[in-house]
Every structure is written in C-alpha cells, then in structure tokens.
C-alpha positions in Angstrom: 0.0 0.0 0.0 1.4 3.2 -1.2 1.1 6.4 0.8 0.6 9.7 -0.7 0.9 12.9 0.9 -0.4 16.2 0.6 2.9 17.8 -1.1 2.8 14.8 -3.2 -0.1 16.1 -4.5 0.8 19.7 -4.8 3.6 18.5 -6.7 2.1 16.3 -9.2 -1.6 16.9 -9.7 -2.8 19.0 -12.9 -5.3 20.6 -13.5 -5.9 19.3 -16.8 -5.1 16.1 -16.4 -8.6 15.9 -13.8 -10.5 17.1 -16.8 -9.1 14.0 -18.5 -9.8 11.6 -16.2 -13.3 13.1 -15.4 -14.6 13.0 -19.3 -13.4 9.5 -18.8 -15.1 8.5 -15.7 -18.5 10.4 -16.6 -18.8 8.5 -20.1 -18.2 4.9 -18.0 -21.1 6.0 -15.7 -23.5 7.2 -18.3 -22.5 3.5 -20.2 -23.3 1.8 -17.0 -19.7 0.5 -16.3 -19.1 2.9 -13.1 -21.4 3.3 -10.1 -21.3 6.2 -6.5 -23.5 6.0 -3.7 -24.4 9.2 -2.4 -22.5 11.2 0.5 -23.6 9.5 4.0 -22.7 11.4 7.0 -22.8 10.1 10.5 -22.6 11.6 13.7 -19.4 11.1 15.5 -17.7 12.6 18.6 -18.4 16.5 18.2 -17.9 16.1 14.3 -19.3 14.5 11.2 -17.3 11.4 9.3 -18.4 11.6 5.4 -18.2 9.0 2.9 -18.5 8.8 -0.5 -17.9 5.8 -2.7 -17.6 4.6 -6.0 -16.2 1.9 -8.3 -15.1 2.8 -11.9 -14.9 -1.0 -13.8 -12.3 -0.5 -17.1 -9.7 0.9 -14.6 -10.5 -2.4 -11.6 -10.8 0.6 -9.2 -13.1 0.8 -6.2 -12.5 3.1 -2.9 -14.3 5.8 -1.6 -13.4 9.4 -0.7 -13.6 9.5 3.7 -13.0 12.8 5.8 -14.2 14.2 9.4 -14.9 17.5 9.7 -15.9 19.3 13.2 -15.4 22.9 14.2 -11.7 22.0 14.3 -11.0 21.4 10.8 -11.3 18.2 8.5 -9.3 15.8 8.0 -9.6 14.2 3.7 -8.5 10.7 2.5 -8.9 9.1 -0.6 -9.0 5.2 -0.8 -8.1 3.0 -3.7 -8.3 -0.5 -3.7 -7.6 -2.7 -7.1 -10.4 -4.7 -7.9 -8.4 -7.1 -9.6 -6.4 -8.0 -6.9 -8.9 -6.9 -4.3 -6.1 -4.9 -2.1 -5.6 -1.6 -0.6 -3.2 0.1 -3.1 -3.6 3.9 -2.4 -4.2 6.6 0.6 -4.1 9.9 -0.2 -4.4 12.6 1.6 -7.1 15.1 -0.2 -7.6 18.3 0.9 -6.0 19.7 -2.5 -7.3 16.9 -4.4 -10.6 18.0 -3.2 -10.0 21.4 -3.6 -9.1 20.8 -7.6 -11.8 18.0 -8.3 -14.1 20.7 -6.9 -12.9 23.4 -9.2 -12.6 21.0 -12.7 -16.4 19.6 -12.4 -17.9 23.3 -13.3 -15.3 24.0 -15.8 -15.7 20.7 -17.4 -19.7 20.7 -17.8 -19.7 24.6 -19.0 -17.5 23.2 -21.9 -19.7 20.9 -22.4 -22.8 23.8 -23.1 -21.1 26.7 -23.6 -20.2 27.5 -27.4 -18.2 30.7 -26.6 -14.6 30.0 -25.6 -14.4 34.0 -24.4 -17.0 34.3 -22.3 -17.4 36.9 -19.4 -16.4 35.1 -16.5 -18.0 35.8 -13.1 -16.8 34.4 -9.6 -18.8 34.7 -6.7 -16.9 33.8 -3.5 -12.9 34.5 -3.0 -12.5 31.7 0.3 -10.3 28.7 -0.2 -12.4 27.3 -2.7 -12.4 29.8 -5.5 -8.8 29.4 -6.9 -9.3 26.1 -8.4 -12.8 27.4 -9.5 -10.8 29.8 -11.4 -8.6 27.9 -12.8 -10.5 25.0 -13.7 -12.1 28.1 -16.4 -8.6 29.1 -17.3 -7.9 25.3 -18.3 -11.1 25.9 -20.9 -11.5 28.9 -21.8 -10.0 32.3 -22.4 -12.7 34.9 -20.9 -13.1 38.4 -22.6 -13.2 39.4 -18.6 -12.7 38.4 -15.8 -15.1 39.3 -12.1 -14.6 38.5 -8.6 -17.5 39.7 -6.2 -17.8 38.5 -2.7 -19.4 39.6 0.0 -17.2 41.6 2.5 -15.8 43.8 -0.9 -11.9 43.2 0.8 -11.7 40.0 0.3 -13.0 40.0 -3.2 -10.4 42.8 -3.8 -7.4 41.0 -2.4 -8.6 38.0 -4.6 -8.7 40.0 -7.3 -4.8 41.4 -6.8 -3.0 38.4 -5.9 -4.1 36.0 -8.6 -4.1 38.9 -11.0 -0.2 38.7 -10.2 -0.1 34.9 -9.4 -1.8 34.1 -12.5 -0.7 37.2 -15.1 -4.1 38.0 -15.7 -6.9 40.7 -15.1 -9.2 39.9 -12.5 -11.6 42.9 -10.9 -13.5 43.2 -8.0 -16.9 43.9 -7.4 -18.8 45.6 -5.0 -22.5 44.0 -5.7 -23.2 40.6 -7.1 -25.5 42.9 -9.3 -22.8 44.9 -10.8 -20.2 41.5 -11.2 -23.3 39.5 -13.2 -24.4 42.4 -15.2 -22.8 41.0 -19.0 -21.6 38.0 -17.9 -22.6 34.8 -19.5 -20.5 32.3 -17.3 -20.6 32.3 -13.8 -19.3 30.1 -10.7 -20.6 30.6 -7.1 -18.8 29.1 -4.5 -19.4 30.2 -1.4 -21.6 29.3 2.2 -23.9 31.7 1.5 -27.6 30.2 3.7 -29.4 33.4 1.9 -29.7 33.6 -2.6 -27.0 35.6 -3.2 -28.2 37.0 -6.7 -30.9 36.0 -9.4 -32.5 35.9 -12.3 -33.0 39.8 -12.9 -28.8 39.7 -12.1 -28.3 38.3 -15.2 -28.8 38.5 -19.2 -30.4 36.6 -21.9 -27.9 34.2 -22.2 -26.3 32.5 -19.4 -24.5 29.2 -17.9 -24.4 29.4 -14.0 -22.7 27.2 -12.1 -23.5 26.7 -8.4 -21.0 24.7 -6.5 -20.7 26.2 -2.7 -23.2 24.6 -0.6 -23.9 20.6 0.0 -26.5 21.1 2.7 -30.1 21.4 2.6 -30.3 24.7 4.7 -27.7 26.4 2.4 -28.8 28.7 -0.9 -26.6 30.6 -3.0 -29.2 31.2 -6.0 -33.1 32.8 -6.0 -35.0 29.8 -7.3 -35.9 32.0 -10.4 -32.4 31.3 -11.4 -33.4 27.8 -12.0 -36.9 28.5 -12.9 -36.1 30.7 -15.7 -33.4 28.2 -17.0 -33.7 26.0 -20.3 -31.8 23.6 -18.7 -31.2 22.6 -14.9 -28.2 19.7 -13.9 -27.3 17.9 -11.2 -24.4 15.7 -10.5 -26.3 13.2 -8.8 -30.1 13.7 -8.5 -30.4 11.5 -5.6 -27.9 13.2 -3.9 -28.8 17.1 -5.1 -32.7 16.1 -3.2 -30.4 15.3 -0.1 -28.4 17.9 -0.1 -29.1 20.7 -2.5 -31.7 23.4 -1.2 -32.1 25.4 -4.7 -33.0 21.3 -6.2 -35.3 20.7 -3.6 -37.3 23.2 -4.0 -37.5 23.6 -7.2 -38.3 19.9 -8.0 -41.2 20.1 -5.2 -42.3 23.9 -6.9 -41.9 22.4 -10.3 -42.3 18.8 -10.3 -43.1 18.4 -14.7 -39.6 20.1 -14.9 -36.8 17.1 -15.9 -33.8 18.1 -14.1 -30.5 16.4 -16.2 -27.7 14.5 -14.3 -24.1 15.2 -15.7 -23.8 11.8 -17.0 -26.6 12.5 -19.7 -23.8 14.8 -21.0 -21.9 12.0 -21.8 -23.6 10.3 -24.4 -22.3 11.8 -27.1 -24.6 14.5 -28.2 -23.6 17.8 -29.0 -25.1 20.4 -26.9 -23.0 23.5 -27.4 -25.2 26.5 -27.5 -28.5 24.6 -27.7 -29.3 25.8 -24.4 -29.9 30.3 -23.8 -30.3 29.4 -19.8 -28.4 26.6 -18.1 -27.8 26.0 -14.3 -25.6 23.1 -12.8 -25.4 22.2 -9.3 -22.1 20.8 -7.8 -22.1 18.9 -4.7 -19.4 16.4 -5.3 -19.2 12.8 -5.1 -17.0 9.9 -5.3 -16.7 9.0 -8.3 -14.9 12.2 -8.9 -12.5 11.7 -6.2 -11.3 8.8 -8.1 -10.8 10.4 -11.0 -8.4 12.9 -9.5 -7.1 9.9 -7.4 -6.7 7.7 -11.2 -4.9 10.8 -12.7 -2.3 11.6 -9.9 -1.3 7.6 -9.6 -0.8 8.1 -13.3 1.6 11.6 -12.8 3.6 9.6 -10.4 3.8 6.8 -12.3 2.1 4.3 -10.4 -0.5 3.0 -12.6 -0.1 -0.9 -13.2 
C-alpha cells in the first residue's frame, strides 16, 4: 500500500489532467460500467465522518473518498483498492485533491454547453475554494473578462490582486453581485452563502451558471428564479442534489413536470453547445470524482499498473 501525501499532490496533480480523467469517468457511468452511492454522514464525537464511494470497472478501481470534519478542521483521504487484486493500493491525503476536483467539475460541464470559448467570466466567493474554480475556467477557456464579487468587498479585492499577479491575468473586484453579473454569461458561485445571493433579474439573456458552494439542505446561493427561468437545470447526482441541495429541492417540489438532467446525460455523445440560452448546474461532489483525481495523480507519479 502506497502512501501519498499532501505535497505529493501539490507536486504532481494537474489541473488538466482531472479534466481527463473526469470525461473519462463520466462517459463509464453514463454506459453503465461505473457506479457512486451518495454522501452519508454520520454523527461522531463533536464532528461528522463523510463517505462517499464509487467503483469505476475499465480501470479495476473501487475506494471511496472518507474525511471528518468538526469545528476544528477536516481531516480528507482518498482510498483506492484494485479490484483485480482486491487490495488496498492507495491513501491519499485530499484536501488539495478535493479542492481541484471541486474546481474542474464546473469548468468541465460549462464546456460541455457553452459555445463561446471567451466568455465573461464571473466568480462569486474568493475563500479557499475559489482558486481552483478559477482555474479550472482558465484550463477551458479564455474569458473576454474576468469578475470577482464577494461579500465583504476586501476579500473579493485581495482576490482579485494576488491572482491577477499569481496568474498574469486581469481579474476585478466587485462591490455587488449585481454589478459583477451584469454581461456575464458564465458564472461560478462558491461560497456558504444560507441566503440567494443574486438572481435571475442579475443576469442577461444568455447565461450558464454554475452553483458549487453549498452541499447542505439549509444552504442557498441562488433565487429559485435562477433555476426557474433556466432551459436547462443539472445535477451531478439527482439522488444526492434532493439530499443535499436546497435550490433542487425546491425547485423539484415547486416544479415537479420540470426534468432536471444528471451530468452523465452529457456524456452520451450529443452535442449540446449552445443549444441551451439558460443553463444551471449544481455541484455537490461525489465519489466517483474523487477517483478520477485519485486515477490521474497515480498516473503523474507513475504508479499505474
């Protein structure tokens, strides 16, 4: 059983090679040769252990993504075991792994609907999160501009100044989620925002919004007109998104003859670049694309049998 630390990941995980391995593990699910259960949280000491797992056949993988979280922190494994030889092969620790998967799954399904590879580019919430968000776009697309709002107007400005540096790029800061979504026809929301933070009369005629902060029921970054007013509304994992996802809930329950889409449908094969004005995917994350991140850093360090 191999060990593989944090640095280890720092060092070795791309970006782009995620995207890869996602496209790859989303078209196995959609053909029915990779399964996830949803998240399951369970009570334990002051804190909550999560698990998430998933199997992905063509590569013999199985394993599950496991952390605790409690008001001291969280603590993020991945597990690997070979099917094939139905051992233990990988743990790795995943709080950047996380942090990356997190960001690519947005990028990767506004690819998927998006026609324009200039789009401007929105991103509401500067915490932890939002760097990968960011660059998980970058990886895709080349954006006519660049926005940063958040809600205490420092934070979205320091954002804004140290990845413009970091990244050589022009990022600006908003003051109102109005003024950051006012032309903007991609947008990614990642925040813990319990209140909508902005909606449908925030944006244009034609937008892709992707909504990825949030995996509890109480939480709500989005007006439910955002999703009522879309062509198209996704979620990762339906099952999951009625657990978990507050803007899903209701709106299946307020709008039960709308079909909400699950990623894998994306997979099939159809092209659906700019068939969609209004589009709106929820991210809550799940296994199956822990192991993808897992499947492309064994690869970067050359650990793949």
């Amino acid at each position: 059983m191999r060990y593989i630390t944090e640095e280890e990941v720092e060092k070795n995980l791309k970006m782009k090679d995620v995207l890869d391995k996602l496209k790859e593990a989303f078209t196995y699910l959609y053909q029915g040769k990779a399964r996830y259960s949803p998240r399951d949280r369970l009570s334990a000491g002051d804190g909550i252990l999560n698990t998430m797992p998933a199997s992905i056949d063509p590569w013999n993988m199985t394993g599950m993504k496991a952390y605790y979280a409690s008001r001291k922190g969280g603590s993020f494994n991945v597990l690997v075991f070979d099917t094939h030889d139905s051992e233990l092969k990988f743990v790795i620790e995943a709080n950047l792994l996380g942090r990356i998967r997190t960001g690519a799954v947005p990028a990767l399904v506004s690819s998927l609907l998006i026609k324009e590879k200039d789009p401007v580019f929105t991103l509401i919430g500067s915490g932890f999160q939002a760097v990968t968000q960011l660059t998980g776009i970058l990886e895709l697309f080349n954006p006519a501009e660049i926005r940063v709002y958040s809600k205490t107007f420092n934070h979205a400005e320091s954002f804004a100044a140290d990845y413009s540096r970091k990244l050589g790029i022009k990022i600006r800061a908003y003051r109102t989620a109005h003024e950051a979504l006012d032309g903007a026809s991609l947008v990614s929301s990642i925040t813990s925002a319990i209140e909508p933070i902005f909606s449908s009369s925030d944006l244009g005629e034609r937008y892709h919004v992707n909504l990825a902060g949030g995996n509890l029921p109480f939480r709500s970054e989005a007006d439910q007109n955002v999703l009522v007013s879309a062509d198209l509304v996704i979620a990762e994992s339906l099952e999951q998104a009625l657990q978990e996802s507050k803007e899903i809930i209701e709106f299946n329950e307020q709008h039960s003859d709308r079909t909400i889409m699950e990623m894998k449908e994306l997979f099939s094969g159809r092209d659906l670049h700019g068939r969609y004005g209004k589009s709106v995917f929820k991210s809550m994350g799940i296994g199956l694309e822990d192991l993808a991140a897992a499947k492309a850093l064994i690869q970067s360090l050359g650990l793949d049998a």
